[in-house]
C-alpha positions in Angstrom: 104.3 177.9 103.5 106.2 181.1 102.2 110.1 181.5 102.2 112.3 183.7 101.0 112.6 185.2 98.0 116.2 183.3 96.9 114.3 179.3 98.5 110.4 179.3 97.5 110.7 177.2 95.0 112.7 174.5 96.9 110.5 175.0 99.9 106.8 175.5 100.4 104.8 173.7 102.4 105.1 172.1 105.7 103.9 170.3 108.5 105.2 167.9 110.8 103.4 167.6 114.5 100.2 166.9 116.4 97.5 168.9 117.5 96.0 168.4 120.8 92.6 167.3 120.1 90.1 168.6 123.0 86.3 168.7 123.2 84.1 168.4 120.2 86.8 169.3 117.7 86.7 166.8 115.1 83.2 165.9 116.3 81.6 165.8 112.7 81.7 162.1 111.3 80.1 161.1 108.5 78.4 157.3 107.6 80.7 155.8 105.2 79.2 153.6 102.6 81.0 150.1 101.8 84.5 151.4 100.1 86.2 150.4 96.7 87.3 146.4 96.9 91.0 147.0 96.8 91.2 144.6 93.7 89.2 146.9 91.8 91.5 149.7 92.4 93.3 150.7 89.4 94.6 154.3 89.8 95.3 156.5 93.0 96.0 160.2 92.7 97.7 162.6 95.8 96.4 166.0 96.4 98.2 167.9 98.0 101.2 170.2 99.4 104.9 169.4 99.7 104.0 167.1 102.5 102.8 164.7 99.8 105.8 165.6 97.7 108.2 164.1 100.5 110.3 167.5 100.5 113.0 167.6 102.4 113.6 163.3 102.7 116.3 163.7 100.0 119.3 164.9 100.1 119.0 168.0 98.4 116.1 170.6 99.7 113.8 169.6 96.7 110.3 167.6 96.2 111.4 163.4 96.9 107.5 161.7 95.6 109.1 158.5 95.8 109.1 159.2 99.6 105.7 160.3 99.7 103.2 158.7 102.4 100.3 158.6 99.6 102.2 157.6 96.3 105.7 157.0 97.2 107.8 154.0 95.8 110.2 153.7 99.2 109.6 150.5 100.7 110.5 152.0 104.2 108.0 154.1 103.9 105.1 151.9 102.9 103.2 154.2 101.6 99.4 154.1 100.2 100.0 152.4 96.9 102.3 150.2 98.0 99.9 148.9 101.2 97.2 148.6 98.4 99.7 146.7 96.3 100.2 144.4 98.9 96.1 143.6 99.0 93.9 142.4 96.2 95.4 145.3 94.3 96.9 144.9 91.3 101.0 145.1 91.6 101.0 147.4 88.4 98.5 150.3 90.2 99.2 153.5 88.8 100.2 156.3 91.4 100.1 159.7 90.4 101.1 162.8 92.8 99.5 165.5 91.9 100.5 167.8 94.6 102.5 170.3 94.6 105.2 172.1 97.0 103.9 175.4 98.2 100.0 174.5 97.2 97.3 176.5 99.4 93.6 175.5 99.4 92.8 177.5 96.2 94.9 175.3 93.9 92.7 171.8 95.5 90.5 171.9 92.7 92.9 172.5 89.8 95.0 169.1 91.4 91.2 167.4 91.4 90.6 167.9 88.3 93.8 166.1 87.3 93.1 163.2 89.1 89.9 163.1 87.2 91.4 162.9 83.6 93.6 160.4 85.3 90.5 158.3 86.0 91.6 158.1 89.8 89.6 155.4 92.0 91.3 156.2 94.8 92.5 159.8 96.4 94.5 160.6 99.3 94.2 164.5 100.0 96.2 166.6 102.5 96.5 170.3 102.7 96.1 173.8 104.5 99.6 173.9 106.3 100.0 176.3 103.3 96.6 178.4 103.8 97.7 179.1 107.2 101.2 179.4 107.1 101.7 183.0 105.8 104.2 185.9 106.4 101.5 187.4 108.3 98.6 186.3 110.7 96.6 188.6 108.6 97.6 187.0 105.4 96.5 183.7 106.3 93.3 182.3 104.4 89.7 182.7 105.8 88.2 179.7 107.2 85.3 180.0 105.0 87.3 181.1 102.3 89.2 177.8 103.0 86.4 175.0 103.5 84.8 176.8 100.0 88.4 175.4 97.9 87.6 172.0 99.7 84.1 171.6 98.6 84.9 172.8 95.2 87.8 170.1 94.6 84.8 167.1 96.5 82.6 168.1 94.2 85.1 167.5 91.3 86.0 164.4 92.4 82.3 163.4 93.4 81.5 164.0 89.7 84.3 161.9 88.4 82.7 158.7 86.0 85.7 156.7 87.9 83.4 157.2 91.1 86.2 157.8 93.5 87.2 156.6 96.8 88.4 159.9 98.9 90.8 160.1 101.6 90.9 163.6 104.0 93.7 164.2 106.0 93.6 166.8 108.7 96.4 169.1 108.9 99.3 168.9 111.3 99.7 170.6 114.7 102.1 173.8 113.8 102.1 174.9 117.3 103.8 171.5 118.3 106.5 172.3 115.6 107.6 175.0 116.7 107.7 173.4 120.2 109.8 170.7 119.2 112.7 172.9 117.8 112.5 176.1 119.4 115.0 175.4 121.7 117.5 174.1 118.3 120.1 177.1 116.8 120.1 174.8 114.1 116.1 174.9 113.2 116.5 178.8 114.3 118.2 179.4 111.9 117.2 177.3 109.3 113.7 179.6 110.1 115.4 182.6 109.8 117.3 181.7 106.8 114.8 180.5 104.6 111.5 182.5 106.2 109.4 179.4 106.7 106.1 180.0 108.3 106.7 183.4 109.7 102.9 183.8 110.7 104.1 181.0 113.5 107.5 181.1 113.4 109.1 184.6 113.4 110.9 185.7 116.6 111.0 182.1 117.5 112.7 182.8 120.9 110.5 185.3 122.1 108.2 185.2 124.8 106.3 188.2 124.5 102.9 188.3 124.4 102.0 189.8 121.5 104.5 186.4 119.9 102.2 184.1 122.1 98.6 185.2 120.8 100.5 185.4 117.4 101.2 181.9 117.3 98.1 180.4 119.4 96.0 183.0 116.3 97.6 180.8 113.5 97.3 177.3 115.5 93.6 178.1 115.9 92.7 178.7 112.5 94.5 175.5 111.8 92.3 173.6 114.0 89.5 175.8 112.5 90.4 174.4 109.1 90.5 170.7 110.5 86.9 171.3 111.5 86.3 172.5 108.1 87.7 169.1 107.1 85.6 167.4 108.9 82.1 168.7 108.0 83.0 168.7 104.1 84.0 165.3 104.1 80.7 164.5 106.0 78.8 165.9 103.4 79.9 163.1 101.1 79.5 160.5 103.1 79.1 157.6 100.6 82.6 158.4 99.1 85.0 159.9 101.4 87.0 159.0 104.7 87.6 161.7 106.9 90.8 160.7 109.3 89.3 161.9 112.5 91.9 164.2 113.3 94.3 161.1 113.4 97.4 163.4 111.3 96.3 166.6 113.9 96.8 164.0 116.7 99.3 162.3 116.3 102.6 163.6 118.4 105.5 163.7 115.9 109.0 163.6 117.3 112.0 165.0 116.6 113.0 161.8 114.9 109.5 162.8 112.4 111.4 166.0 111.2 113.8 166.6 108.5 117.1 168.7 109.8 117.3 170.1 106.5 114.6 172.6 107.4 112.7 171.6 110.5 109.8 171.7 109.3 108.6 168.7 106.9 108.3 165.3 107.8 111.6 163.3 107.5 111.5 159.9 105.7 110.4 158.0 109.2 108.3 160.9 109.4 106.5 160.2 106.2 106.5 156.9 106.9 104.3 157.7 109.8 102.2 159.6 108.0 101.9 156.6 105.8 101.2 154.5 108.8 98.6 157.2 110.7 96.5 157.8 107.8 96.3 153.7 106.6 95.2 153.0 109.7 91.8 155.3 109.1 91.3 153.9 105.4 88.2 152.3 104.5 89.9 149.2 103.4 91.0 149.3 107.6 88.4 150.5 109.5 
């Protein structure tokens, strides 16, 4: 997301809710090959946005990775490498976030190409809160524009010799965000104050309708993106897990948010996450 001038680099991305999964969306599923043996995983990499840096679960209004759903080290949270450490895994599997607080689409591949030198095996990704949350409807990323990044950073990994395992992550519901502390002076101003995710969230009390389209414009192009998700994961089929709109779906409380801005998960949120997204792995499903 973008914020102010004097708290971008504290805060940047977001996310935090469900979408409300309806007709076909999500429809695209791909075939998935048999997965990585756990006990032959040696490294995982995150990709990602502040969502995957656990902002806002600390107690200052900075990245926390140890929080994180994909990498963290919090047993509460029970994150991805700890869940594989408790398998066949090896106890000393290397965990490397690679995401990065304020990270749109465009910067996928450069994180990818980390994880490669890192010799990854396994990769969680999660992003586009970023792409569409913008000052401005108009600023927010093109879906093409946005499934492109995606397929660059797939074809990255595909082309890794460490033969990856992927994970894709759909993007939360921003609409339901904003629904679930609209009402709250304190997340007002918290908004306000630190100009999160204005192409949603600006005006948040007002009920014009210019402010309504303005927010259903931005939620759509989030569930475009999801869609987008969803037929580039498909197209590697033999290597990556698509979550089937599980992270869009899932209805996050109030409990799920941080009060330090409203807007990322808090640490039951992330443990959540944790939870969600496990469930969908190919070493559960």
């Amino acid at each position: 997301m973008r914020i102010s001038a004097g708290a971008r680099r504290a805060l940047a991305s977001l996310a935090a809710a469900a979408i409300i999964v309806s007709g076909t969306l999500f429809s695209t599923s791909a075939a998935h090959a048999a997965p990585l043996p756990p006990d032959n995983v040696r490294v995982m990499a995150a990709l990602g946005d502040s969502i995957t840096q656990a902002s806002m679960t600390c107690s200052s209004l900075t990245s926390c990775p140890a929080n994180s759903w994909s990498t963290g080290t919090t047993t509460s949270v029970n994150s991805h490498l700890l869940r594989l450490r408790a398998t066949a895994a090896p106890d000393n599997l290397a965990g490397f976030n690679n995401a990065v607080a304020g990270a749109a689409s465009s910067a996928l591949n450069g994180q990818a190409q980390k994880a490669v030198a890192q010799g990854a095996q396994y990769v969680t990704i999660e992003i586009g809160a970023n792409d569409a949350c913008t000052r401005t409807v108009g600023a927010m990323t093109p879906t093409a524009t946005f499934k492109a990044n995606v397929q660059a950073a797939m074809a990255t990994l595909s082309a890794s010799p460490s033969a990856p395992q992927i994970f894709l992550a759909s993007i939360p519901n921003l609409q339901r965000m904003y629904d679930l502390s609209k009402s709250s002076l304190s997340a007002r101003f918290a908004w306000g104050l630190l100009g999160i995710c204005q192409s949603m969230l600006a005006s948040p009390t007002s009920t014009k309708a210019a402010d309504v389209q303005r927010r259903a414009a931005v939620q759509q192009r989030v569930n475009e993106y999801n869609q987008a998700l969803a037929e580039v994961c498909a197209g590697y089929a033999a290597t990556c897990r698509w979550d089937g709109g599980a992270v869009a779906g899932y209805a996050f409380t109030k409990a799920d948010i941080s009060t330090r801005d409203y807007f990322h998960p808090s640490l039951s949120g992330q443990a959540n996450l944790a939870a969600v997204t496990w469930a969908k792995t190919q070493w559960t499903s």
